[in-house]
C-alpha positions as CSV (number, residue, x, y, z in Angstrom):
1,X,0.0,0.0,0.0
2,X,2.7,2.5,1.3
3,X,4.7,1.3,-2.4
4,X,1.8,2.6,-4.7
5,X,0.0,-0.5,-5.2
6,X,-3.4,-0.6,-5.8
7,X,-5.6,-2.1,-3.0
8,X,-7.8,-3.9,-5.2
9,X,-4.5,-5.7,-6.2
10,X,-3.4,-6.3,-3.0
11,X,-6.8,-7.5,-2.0
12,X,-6.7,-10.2,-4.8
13,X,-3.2,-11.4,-3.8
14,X,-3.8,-12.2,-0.5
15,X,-6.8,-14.2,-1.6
16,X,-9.7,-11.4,-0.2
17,X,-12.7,-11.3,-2.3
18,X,-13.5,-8.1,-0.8
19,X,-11.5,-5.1,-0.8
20,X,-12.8,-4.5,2.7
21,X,-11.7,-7.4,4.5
22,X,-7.7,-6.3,3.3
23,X,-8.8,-2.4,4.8
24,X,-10.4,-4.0,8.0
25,X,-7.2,-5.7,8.6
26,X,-4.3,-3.6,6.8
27,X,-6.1,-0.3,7.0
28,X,-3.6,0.7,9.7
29,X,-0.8,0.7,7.5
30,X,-2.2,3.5,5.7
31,X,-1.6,6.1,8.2
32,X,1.3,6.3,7.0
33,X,1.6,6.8,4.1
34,X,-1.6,9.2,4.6
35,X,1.4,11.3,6.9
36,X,3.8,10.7,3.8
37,X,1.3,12.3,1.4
38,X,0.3,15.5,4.0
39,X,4.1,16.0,4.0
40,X,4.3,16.0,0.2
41,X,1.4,18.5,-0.3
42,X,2.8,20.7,2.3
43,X,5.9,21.1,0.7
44,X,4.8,21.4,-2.9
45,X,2.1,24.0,-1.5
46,X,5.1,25.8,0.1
47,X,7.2,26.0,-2.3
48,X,4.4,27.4,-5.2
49,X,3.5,30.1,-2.9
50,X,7.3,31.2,-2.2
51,X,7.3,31.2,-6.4
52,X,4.5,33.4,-6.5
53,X,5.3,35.8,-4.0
C-alpha cells in the first residue's frame, strides 16, 4: 500500500474477495503513508506560494 500499489490488487493477492476485508485488517498501515502524502502537499504547496510571492 505505502509502495503505490493498488488495493484492489493487494486485495486479490492475498486471496480477499473483498477489498474491505484487506482495509479492516491492513487499514492501519495506511496512516502512514496518509502522513507521507500531507508531508508532500505541504511542501509542494510551500514552495508554489514562495514562487508566486
Amino acid at each position: 500500500m505505502n509502495q503505490g500499489v493498488h488495493m484492489k490488487t493487494i486485495s486479490a493477492r492475498l486471496g480477499h474477495s473483498k477489498i474491505g476485508t484487506t482495509m479492516d485488517l491492513y487499514g492501519h498501515a495506511l496512516e502512514s503513508a496518509d502522513e507521507a502524502a500531507a508531508n508532500q502537499f505541504d511542501q509542494f504547496f510551500s514552495k508554489n506560494k514562495k514562487e508566486q510571492a
